[in-house]
C-alpha positions in Angstrom: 55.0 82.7 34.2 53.9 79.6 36.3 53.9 81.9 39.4 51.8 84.6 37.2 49.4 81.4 36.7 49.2 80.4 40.1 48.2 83.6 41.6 44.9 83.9 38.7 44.1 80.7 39.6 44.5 81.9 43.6 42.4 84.8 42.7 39.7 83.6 40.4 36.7 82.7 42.8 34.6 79.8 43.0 36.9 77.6 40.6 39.5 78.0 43.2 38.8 74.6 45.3 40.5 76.7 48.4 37.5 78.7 48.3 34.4 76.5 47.2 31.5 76.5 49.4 31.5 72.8 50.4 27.8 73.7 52.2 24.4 74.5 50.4 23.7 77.8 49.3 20.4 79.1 48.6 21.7 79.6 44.9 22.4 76.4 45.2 18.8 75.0 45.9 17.3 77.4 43.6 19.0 75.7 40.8 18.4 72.6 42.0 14.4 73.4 42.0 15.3 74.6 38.8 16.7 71.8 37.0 14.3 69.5 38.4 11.4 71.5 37.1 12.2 72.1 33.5 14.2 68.6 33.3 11.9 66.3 35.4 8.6 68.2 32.7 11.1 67.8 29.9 11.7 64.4 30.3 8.0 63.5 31.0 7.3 65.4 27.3 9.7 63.2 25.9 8.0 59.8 27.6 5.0 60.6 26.4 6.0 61.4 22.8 8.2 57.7 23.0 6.4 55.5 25.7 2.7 56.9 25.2 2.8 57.5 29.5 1.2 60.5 31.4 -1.5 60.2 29.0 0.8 61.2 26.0 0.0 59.3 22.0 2.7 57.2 21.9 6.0 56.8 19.1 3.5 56.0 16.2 0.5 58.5 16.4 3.3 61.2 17.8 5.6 59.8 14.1 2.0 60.3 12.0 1.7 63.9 13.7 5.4 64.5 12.6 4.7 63.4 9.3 1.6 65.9 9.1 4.1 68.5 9.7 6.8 67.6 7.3 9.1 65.9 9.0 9.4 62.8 7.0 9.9 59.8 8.4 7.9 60.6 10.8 8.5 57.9 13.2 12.5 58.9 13.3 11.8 62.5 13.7 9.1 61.6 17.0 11.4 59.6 17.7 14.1 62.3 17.8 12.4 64.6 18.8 11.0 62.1 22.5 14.9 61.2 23.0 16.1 64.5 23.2 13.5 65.7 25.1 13.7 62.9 27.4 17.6 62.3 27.6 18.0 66.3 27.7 15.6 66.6 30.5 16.6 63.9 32.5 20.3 65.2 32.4 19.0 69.0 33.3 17.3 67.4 36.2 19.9 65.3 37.6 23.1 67.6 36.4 25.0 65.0 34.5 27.0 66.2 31.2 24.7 69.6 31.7 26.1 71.5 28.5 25.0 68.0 26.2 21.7 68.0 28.1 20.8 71.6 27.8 22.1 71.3 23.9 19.7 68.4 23.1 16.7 70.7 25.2 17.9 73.5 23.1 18.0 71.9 19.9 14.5 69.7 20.1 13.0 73.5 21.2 14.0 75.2 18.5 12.3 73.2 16.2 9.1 73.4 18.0 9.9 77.5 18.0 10.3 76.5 14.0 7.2 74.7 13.7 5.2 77.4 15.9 6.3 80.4 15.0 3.4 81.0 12.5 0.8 81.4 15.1 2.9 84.3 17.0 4.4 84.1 20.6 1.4 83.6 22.8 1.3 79.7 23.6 -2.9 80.0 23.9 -2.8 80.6 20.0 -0.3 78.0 19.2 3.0 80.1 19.4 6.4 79.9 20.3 6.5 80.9 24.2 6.8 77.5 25.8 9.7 76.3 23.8 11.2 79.9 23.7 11.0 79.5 27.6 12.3 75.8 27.9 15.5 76.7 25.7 16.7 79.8 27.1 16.1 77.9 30.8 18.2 75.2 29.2 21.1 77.7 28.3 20.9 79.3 31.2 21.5 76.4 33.3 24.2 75.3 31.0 25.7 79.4 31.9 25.5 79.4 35.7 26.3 75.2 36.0 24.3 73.2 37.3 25.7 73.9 40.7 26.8 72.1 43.7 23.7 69.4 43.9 24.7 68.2 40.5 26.2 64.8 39.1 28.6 67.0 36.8 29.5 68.3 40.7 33.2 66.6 40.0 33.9 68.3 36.5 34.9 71.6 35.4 31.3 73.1 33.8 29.5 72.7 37.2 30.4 76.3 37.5 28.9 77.0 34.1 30.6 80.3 32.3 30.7 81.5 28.3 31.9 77.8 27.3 29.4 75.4 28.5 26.4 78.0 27.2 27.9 78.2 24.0 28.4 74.2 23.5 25.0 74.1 24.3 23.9 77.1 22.0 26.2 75.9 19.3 25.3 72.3 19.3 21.6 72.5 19.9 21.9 75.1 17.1 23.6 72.7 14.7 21.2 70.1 15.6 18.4 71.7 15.4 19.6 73.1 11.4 20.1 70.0 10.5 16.4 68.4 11.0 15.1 71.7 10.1 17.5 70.7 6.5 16.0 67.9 6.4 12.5 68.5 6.9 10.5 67.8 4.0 
């Protein structure tokens, strides 16, 4: 049995540390430009919803804005809403803890899809296709890893795979039902 083990491990590709690329690949800078895109936009969201920077309202008028839409008390639910964003991107864009970082970007977007969804998918009519976009960018990371230019570099989900994209699915999901539950 343990020899059985050893030769899948041998024979199962990049998780194999014998045969890791220890030098850049192209995939490797493409996720990079990736993660720094949608995280480093992400996280600047996120500042302006909590800090009011890069012209953005601030926790109080983004918590009365909340409130307007039903999530009651508004403040907590901005407030929410600006962490995740902001925590989520900033982990996307540097790869730390990539699955818990793509899960809080995939759980702050679905409610956003929630809360546009009524005006259709177009974004120029208020819909759903920039936080449709954001989350499945934030699985996707979360299913190919955040690669070798990563802080998660040292741990086991910087090759992404099923696991990592469904901890992120599943706990962004859960997340997101439970503000959506308590939505007034």
């Amino acid at each position: 049995m343990r020899v059985t083990a050893q030769r899948l491990r041998a024979t199962s590709g990049p998780r194999d540390t014998a045969t890791t690329p220890t030098s850049m690949s192209a995939a490797d800078a493409g996720l990079l430009l990736l993660r720094l895109a949608v995280g480093l936009l992400l996280a600047g969201h996120g500042a302006q919803k909590l800090f009011g920077i890069f012209g953005g309202p601030g926790l109080s008028a983004t918590g009365k804005g909340f409130a307007d839409m039903g999530y009651r008390p508004g403040d907590f639910f901005a407030g929410l809403a600006g962490a995740s964003e902001f925590l989520g991107g900033l982990g996307l864009a540097v790869g730390l803890l990539t699955p818990l970082a793509a899960a809080a970007v995939v759980g702050v977007m679905i409610n956003a899809m929630a809360t546009t969804a009524p005006h259709g998918l177009w974004a120029e009519k208020g819909g759903l296709e920039y936080p449709l976009c954001l989350a499945v960018a934030a699985i996707a990371i979360a299913a190919v890893g955040p690669g070798l230019l990563s802080l998660d570099r040292p741990f086991r989900w910087r090759y992404g795979g099923w696991g990592p994209a469904a901890v992120a699915l599943f706990l962004g999901g859960i997340g997101a039902a439970i503000v959506l539950a308590l939505k007034a």
